[in-house]
TILUM-485341 format. One record per residue (C-alpha): residue in three letters; x, y, z. Coordinates in pm, whole numbers, plus 50000, padded with zeros to 5 digits. Layout:
! TILUM-485341
+------+-------+-------+-------+
! rest !    xx !    yy !    zz !
+------+-------+-------+-------+
!  ALA !     X !     Y !     Z !
...
+------+-------+-------+-------+
//
This chain:
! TILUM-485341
+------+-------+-------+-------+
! rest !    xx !    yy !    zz !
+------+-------+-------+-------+
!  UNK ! 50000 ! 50000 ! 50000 !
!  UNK ! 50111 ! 50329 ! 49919 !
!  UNK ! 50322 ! 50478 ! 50246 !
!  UNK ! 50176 ! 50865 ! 50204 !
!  UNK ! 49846 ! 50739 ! 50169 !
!  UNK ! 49534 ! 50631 ! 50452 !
!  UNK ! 49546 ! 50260 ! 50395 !
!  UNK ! 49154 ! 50139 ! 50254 !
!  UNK ! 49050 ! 49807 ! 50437 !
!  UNK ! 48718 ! 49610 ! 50284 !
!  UNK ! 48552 ! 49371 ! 50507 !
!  UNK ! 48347 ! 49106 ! 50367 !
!  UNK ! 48121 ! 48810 ! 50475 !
!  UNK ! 47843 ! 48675 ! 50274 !
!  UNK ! 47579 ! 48917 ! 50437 !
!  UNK ! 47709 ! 49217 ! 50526 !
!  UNK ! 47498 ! 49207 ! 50804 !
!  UNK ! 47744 ! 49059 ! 51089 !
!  UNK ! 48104 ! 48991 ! 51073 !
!  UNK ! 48166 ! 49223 ! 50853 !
!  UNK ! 47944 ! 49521 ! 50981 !
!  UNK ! 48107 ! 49461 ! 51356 !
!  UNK ! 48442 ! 49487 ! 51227 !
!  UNK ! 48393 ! 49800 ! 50987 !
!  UNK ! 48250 ! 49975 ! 51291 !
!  UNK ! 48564 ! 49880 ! 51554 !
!  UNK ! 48807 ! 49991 ! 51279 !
!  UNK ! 48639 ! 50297 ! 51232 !
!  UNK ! 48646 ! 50380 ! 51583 !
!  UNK ! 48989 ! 50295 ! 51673 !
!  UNK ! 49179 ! 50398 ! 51395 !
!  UNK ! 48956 ! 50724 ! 51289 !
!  UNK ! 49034 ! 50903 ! 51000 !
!  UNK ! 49364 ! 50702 ! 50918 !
!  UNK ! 49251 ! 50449 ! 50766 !
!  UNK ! 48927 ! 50431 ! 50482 !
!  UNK ! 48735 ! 50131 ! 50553 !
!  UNK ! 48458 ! 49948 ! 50348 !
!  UNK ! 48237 ! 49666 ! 50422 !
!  UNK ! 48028 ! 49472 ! 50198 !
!  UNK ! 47843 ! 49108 ! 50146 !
!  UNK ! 47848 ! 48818 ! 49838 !
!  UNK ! 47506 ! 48791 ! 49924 !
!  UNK ! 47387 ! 49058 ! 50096 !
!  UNK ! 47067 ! 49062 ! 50359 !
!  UNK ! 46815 ! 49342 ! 50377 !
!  UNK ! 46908 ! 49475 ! 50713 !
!  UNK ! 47236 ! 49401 ! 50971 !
!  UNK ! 47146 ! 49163 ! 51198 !
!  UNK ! 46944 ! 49309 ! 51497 !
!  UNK ! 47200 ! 49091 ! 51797 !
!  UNK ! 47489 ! 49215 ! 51614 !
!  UNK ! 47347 ! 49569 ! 51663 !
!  UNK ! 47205 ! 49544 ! 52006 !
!  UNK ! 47612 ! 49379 ! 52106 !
!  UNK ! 47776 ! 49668 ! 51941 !
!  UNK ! 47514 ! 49899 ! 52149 !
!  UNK ! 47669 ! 49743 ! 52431 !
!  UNK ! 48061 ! 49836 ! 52380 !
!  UNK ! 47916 ! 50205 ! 52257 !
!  UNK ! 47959 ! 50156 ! 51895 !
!  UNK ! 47609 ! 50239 ! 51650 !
!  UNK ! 47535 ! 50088 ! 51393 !
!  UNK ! 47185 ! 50108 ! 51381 !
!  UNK ! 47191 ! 50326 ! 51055 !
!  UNK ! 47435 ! 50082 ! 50847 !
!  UNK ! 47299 ! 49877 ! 50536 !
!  UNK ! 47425 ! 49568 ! 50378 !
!  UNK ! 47630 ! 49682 ! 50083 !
!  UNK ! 47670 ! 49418 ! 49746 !
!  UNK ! 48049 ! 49333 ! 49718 !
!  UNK ! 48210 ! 49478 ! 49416 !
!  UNK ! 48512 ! 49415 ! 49213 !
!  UNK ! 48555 ! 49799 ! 49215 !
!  UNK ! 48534 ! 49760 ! 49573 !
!  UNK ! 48823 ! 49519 ! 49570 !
!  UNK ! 49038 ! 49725 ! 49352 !
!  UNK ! 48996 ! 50010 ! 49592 !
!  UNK ! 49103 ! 49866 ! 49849 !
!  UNK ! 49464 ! 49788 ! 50001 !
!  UNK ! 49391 ! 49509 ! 50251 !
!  UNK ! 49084 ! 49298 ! 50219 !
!  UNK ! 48946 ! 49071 ! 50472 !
!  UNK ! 48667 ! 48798 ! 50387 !
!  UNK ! 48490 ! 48631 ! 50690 !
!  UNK ! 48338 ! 48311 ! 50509 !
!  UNK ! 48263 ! 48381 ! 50193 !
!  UNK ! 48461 ! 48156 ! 50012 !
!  UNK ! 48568 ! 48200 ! 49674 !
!  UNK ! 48376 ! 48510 ! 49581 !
!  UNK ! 48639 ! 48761 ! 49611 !
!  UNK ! 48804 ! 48885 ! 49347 !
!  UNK ! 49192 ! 48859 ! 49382 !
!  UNK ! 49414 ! 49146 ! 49245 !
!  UNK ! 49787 ! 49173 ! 49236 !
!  UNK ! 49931 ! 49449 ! 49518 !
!  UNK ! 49651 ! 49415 ! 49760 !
!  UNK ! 49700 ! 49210 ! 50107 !
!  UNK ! 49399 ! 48940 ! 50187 !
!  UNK ! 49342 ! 48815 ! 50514 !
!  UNK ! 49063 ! 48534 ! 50590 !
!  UNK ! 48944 ! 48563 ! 50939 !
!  UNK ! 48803 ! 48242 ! 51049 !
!  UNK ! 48499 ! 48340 ! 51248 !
!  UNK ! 48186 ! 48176 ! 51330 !
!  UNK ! 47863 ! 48349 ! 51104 !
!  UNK ! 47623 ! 48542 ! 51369 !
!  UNK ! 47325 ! 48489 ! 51114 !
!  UNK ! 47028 ! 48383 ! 51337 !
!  UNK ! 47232 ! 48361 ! 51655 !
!  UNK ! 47093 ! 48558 ! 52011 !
!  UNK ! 47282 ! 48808 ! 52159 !
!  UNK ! 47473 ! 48594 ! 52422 !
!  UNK ! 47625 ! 48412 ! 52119 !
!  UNK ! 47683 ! 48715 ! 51955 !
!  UNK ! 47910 ! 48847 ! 52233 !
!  UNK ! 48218 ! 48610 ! 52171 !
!  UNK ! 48204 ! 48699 ! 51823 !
!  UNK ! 48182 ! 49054 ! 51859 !
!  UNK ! 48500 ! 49041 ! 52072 !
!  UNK ! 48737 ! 48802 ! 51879 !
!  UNK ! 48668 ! 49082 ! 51604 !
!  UNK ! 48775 ! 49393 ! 51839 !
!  UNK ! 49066 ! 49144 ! 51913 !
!  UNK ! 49165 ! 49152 ! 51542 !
!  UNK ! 49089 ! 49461 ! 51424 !
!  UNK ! 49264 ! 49643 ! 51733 !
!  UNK ! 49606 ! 49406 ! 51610 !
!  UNK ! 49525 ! 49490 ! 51274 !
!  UNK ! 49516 ! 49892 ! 51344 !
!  UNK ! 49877 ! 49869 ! 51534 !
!  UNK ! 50009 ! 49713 ! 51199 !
!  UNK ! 49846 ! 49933 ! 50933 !
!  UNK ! 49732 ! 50263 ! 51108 !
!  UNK ! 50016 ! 50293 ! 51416 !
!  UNK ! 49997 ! 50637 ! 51607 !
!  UNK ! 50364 ! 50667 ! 51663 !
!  UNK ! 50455 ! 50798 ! 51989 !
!  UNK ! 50798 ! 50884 ! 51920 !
!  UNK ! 51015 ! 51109 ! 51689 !
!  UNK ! 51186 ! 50976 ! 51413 !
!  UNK ! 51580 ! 51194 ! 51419 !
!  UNK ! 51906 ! 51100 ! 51276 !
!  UNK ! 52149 ! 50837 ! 51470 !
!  UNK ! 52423 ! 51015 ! 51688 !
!  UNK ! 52743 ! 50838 ! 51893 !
!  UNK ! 52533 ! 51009 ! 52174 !
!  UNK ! 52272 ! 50729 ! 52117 !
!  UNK ! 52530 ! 50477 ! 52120 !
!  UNK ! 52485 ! 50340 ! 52472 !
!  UNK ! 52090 ! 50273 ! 52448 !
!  UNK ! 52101 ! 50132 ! 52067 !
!  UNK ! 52369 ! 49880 ! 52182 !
!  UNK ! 52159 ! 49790 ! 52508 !
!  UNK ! 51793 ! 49739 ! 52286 !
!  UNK ! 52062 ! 49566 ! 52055 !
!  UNK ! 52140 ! 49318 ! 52313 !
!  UNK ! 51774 ! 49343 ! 52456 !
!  UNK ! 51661 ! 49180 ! 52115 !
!  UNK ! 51929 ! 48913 ! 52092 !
!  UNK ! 51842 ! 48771 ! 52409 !
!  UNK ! 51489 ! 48660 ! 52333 !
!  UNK ! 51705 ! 48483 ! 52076 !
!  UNK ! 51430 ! 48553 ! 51756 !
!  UNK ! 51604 ! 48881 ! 51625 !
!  UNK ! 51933 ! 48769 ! 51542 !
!  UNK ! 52214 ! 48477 ! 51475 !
!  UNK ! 52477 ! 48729 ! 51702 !
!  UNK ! 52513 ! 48653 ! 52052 !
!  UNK ! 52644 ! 48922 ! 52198 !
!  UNK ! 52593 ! 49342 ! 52043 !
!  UNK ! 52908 ! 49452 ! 51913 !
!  UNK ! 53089 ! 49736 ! 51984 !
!  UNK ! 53002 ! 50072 ! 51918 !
!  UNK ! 53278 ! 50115 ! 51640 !
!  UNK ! 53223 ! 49782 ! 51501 !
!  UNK ! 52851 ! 49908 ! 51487 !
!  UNK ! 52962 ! 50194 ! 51325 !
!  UNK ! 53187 ! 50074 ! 51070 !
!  UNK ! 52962 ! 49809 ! 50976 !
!  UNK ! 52664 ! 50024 ! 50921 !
!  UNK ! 52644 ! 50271 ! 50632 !
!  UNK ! 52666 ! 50680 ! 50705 !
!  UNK ! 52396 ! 50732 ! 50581 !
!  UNK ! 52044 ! 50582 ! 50680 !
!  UNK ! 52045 ! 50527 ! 51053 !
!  UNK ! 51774 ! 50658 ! 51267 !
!  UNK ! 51695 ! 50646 ! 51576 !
!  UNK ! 51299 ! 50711 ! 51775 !
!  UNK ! 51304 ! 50892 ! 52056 !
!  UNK ! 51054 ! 51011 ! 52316 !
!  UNK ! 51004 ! 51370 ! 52510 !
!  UNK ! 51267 ! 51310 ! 52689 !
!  UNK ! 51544 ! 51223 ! 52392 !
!  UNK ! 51510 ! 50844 ! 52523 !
!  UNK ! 51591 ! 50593 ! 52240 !
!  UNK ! 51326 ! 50333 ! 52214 !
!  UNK ! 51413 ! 50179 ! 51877 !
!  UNK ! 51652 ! 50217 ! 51594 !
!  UNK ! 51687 ! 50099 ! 51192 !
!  UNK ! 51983 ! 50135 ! 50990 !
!  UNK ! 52174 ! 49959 ! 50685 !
!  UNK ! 52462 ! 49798 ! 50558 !
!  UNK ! 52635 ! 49680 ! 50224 !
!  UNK ! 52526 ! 49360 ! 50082 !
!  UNK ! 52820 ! 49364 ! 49854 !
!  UNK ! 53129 ! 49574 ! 49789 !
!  UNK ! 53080 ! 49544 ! 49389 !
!  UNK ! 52940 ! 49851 ! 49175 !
!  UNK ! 52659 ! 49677 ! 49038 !
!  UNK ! 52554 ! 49563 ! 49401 !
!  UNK ! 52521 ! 49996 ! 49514 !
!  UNK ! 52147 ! 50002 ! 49547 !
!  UNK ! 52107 ! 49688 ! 49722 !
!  UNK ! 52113 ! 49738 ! 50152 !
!  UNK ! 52035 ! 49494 ! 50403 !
!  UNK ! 51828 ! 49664 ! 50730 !
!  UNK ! 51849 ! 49618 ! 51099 !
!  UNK ! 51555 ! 49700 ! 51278 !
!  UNK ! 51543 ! 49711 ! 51721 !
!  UNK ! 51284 ! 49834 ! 51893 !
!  UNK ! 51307 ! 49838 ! 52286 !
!  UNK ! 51046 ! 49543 ! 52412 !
!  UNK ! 50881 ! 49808 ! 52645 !
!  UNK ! 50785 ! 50015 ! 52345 !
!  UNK ! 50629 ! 49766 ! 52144 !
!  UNK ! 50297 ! 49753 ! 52006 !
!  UNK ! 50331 ! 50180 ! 51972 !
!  UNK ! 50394 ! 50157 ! 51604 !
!  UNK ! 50758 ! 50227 ! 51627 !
!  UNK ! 50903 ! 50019 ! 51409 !
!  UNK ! 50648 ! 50070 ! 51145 !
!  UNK ! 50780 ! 50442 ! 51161 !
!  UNK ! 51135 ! 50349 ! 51168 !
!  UNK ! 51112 ! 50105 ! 50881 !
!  UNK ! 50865 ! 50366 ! 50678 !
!  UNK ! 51148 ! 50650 ! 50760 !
!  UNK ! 51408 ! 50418 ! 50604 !
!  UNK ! 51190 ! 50369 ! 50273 !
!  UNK ! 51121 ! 50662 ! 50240 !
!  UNK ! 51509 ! 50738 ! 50284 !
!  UNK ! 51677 ! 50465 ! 50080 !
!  UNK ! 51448 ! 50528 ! 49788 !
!  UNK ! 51515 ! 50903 ! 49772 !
!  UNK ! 51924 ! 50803 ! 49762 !
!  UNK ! 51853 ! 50607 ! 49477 !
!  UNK ! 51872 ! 50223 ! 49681 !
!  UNK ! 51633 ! 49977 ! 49456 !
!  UNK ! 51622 ! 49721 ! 49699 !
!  UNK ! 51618 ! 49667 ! 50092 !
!  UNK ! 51662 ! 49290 ! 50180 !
!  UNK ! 51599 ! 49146 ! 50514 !
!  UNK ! 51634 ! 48778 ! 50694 !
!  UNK ! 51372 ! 48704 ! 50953 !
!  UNK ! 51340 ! 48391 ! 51198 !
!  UNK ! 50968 ! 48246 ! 51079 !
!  UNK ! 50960 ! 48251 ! 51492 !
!  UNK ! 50904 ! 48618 ! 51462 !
!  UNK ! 50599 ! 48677 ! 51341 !
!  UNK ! 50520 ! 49034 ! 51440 !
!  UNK ! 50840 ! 49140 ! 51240 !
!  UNK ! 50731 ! 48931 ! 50935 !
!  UNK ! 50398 ! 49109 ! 50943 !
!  UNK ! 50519 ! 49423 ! 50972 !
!  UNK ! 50758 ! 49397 ! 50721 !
!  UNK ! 50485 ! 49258 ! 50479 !
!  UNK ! 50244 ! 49541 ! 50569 !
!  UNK ! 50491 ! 49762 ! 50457 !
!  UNK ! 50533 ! 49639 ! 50133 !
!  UNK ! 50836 ! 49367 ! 50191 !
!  UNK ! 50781 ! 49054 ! 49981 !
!  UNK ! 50861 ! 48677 ! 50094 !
!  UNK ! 51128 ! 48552 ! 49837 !
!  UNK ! 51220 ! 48232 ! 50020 !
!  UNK ! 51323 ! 48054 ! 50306 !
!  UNK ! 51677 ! 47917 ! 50374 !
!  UNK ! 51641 ! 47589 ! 50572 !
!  UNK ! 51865 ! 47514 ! 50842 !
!  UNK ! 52091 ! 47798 ! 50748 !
!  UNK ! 52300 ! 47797 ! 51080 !
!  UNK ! 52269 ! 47739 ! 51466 !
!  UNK ! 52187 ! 47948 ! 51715 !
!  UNK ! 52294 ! 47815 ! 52072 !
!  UNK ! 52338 ! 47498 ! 51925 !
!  UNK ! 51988 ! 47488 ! 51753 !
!  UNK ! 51929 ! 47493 ! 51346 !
!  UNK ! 51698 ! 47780 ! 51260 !
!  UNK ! 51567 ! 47844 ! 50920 !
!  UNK ! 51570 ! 48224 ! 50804 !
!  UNK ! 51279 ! 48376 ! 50601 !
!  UNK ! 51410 ! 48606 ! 50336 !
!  UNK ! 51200 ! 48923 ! 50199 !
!  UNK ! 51305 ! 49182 ! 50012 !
!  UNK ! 51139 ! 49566 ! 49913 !
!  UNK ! 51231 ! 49722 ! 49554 !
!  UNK ! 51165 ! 50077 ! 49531 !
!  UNK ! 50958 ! 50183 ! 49232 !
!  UNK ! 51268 ! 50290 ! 49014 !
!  UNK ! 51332 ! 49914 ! 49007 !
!  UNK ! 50996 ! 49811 ! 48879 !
+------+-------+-------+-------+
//
């Protein structure tokens, strides 16, 4: 999905009176006016489903005005992510676009009390789904100083202690952190108080000229500021910085352990390219790496 742009989500289920409704209506109200969201049905019913509206009454959400909309391949094509609740193969698939299929039982005909559970495995989702697509970063995104040296290092080692961030054991030095990472590109977020709570920055995949505008990244963000949408800045920052220098391609290895990296990466355009099996051992263990990659538009 374009990064300048409010990402548009479409929510579908065969109705359009359920699922889909209850969902539209949470993303609306957490995320605002950052993200465009759309709902429709395969099949849809004349009116949302009276238990689905009386359980959204309940959590202070209204949707008592909302109609079931007819899904649309216009619809589709509008949209950047597109999530189908049961609806099978009726969605049209388009190249670029991100589809999710949420699993969820089908309210149709069900009382209130069953409603409930269903109504709160979708604020669930959709509240995950707004920290990866519509963050509200809480930090400021400035250029990497030695006077941040001492807190990237420690969130360094912070990350390769839960032992899913890295194959390194122990974070080097600041001046082999420095003369492995390239001038240019390094950024650090910081709160009020100038505290660093994650960084991003590249190096060389390759000393050869034809290899310039390829960089691999390094992205750390302090486990106590998770979840704030701070490395979805960072790594959005370091697009946005990379392209402008004229880098076609970003490249990245990720344990398939970490699966809030791989989904952040992949909601910010990053592509899966592979996975290299058993590529080495960390603390004696074989771990496969999952390799993605991001070309800038001048390489397309």
């Amino acid at each position: 999905m374009p990064d300048t742009a409010r990402p548009t989500v479409l929510f579908v289920c065969v109705h359009n009176a359920g699922r889909s409704q209850m969902a539209a209506a949470f993303l609306t109200h957490l995320a605002g006016d950052r993200v465009q969201v759309r709902s429709a049905g395969s099949t849809p019913a004349d009116a949302v489903n009276p238990s689905v509206v009386a359980a959204m009454a309940e959590v202070g959400i209204d949707i008592s005005a909302e109609t079931p909309k007819v899904l649309t391949v216009e619809a589709v094509r509008a949209s950047d992510v597109v999530i189908t609740m049961g609806c099978g193969d009726t969605c049209p698939v388009f190249p670029g676009k991100r589809y999710l299929d949420w699993q969820l039982p089908d309210p149709a005909g069900q009382g209130i009390d069953a409603v409930r559970p269903i109504r709160d495995e979708i604020e669930s989702r959709v509240r995950t789904l707004v920290h990866e697509i519509a963050p509200t970063p809480l930090a400021r995104i400035v250029t990497m100083t030695p006077g941040h040296a001492e807190e990237i290092l420690a969130i360094y080692q912070l990350g390769i202690d839960e032992g899913n961030a890295t194959f390194e054991t122990t974070a080097p030095t600041w001046k082999e952190f420095d003369t492995a990472k390239l001038p240019d590109h390094r950024y650090v977020a910081v709160d009020e108080t100038g505290k660093v709570l994650g960084w991003v920055a590249v190096t060389p995949v390759s000393p050869r000229r034809a290899y310039a505008g390829v960089v691999e990244h390094s992205l750390y963000v302090h486990p106590a500021a998770r979840g704030q949408g701070i490395g979805t800045a960072l790594l959005r920052h370091l697009i946005t910085s990379t392209e402008a220098a004229g880098i076609w391609t970003i490249q990245s290895g990720i344990f398939p352990e970490n699966t809030a990296s791989l989904a952040l990466h992949q909601n910010l355009g990053f592509r899966i390219i592979g996975t290299r099996e058993r590529i080495a051992q960390l603390r004696g263990i074989w771990r496969n790496v999952t390799l993605l990659e991001h070309r800038s538009p001048v390489s397309r």
